[in-house]
C-alpha positions in Angstrom: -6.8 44.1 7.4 -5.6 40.9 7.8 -2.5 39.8 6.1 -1.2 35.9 5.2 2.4 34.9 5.2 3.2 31.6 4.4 5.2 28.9 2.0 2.8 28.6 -0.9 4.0 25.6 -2.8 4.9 22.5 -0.9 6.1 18.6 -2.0 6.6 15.8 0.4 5.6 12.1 0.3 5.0 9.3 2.3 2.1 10.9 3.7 -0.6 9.9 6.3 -2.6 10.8 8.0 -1.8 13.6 10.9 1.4 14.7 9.4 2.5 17.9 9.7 2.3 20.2 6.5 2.7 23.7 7.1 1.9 26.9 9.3 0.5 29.7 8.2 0.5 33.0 9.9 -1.6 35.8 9.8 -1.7 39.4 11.7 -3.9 41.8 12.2 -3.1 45.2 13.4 -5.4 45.4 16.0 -3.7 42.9 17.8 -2.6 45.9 19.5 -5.5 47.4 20.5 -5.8 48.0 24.1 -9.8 47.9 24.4 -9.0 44.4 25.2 -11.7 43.1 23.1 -9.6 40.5 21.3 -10.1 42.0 17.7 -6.8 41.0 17.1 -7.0 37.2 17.8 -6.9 35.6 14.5 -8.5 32.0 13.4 -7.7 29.5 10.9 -10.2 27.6 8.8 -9.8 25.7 5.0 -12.2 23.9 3.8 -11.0 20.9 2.6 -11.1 16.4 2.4 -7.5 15.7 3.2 -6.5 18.7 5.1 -7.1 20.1 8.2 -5.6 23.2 10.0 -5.3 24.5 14.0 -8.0 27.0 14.5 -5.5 28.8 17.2 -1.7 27.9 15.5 -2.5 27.7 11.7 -0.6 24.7 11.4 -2.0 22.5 8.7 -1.6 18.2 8.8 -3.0 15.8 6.7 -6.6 14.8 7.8 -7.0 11.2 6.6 -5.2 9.0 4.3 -5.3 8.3 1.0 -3.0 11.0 -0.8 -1.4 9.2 -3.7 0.3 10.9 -6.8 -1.3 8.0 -9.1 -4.7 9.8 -7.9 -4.1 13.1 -7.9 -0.4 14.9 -8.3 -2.0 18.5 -6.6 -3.5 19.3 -3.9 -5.3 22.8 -3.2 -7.5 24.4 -0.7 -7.9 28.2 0.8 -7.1 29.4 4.3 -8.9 31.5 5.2 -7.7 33.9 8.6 -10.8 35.8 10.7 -10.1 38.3 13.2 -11.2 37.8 16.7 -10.3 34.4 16.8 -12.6 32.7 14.0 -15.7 31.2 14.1 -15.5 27.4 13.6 -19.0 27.0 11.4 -17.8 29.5 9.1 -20.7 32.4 9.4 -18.1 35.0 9.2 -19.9 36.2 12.2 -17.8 35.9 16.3 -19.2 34.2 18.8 -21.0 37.4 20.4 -22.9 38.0 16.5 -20.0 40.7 15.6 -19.2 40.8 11.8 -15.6 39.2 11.4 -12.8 40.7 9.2 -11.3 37.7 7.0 -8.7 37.2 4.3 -8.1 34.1 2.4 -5.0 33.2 0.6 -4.8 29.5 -1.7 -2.3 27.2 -0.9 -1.4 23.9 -3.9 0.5 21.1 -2.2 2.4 18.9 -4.9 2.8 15.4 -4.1 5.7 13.4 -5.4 6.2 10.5 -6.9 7.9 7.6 -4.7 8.7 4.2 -6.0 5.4 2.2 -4.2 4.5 -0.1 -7.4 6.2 -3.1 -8.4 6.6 -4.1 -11.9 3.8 -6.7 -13.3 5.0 -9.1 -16.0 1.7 -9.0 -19.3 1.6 -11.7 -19.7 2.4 -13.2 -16.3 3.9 -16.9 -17.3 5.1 -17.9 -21.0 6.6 -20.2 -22.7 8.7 -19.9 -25.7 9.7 -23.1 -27.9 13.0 -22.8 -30.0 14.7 -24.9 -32.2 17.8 -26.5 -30.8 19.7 -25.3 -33.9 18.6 -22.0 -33.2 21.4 -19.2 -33.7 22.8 -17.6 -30.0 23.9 -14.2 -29.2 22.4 -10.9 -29.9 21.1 -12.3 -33.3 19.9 -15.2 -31.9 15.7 -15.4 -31.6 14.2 -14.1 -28.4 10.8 -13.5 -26.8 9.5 -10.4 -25.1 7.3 -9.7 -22.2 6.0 -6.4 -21.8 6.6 -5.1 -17.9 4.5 -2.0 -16.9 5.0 0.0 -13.4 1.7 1.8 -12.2 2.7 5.3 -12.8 1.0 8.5 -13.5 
């Protein structure tokens, strides 16, 4: 049986594309088997746009760029650990056609907010006549512009 050990909930930003997320780990008990036939090698795969993961390490980066919390503010994918090192076209079979052991375990990546939108004046220019009479101070007439910041 394989088993997954790992930091389930994560939140970074500034993200692009080949940072470094994570590592998960898996073992497999019969990493100590002395037949040497490698049962206990474990692989990585996910299946996933953004992420991608080490076959041999289990450490996961970002893939490609593109993550933005105006888009989406979660992230989530399964790893999924094969004994006898994996097979990378996900058959669930090893290379020599032997039926592979697997456990899969989901991992949700938050993504936080950072400050990358300016404010926008609506509407962008104005012009506001007023009598030259007109009362001053906090009583005095004014005009407002509404300002909006992208934000989810």
């Amino acid at each position: 049986m394989l088993k997954l050990k790992f930091q389930i909930f994560l939140s970074f930003f500034n993200i692009s594309s080949g940072t470094f997320v994570t590592q998960v780990t898996a073992t497999d008990a019969d990493a100590k088997n002395p037949s040497g036939m490698g049962y206990g090698d474990v692989g990585y795969r996910i299946d996933s746009e953004f992420f991608r993961i080490d076959q041999k390490t289990g450490k996961i980066y970002v893939k490609k760029d593109g993550l933005d919390r105006e888009t989406s503010t979660q992230w989530g994918f399964n790893v999924i650990a094969e004994d006898m090192g994996g097979n990378p076209d996900g058959s669930g079979k090893s290379l020599s056609g032997l039926v592979l052991q697997k456990n899969s375990v989901p991992i949700v990546i938050n993504i936080l907010d950072v400050n990358d939108n300016q404010p926008v004046f609506d509407p962008t220019t104005g012009e506001v006549d007023f009598p030259e009479d007109a009362p001053t101070g906090p009583n005095g007439m004014t005009k407002k512009f509404r300002v909006t910041d992208r934000k989810s």
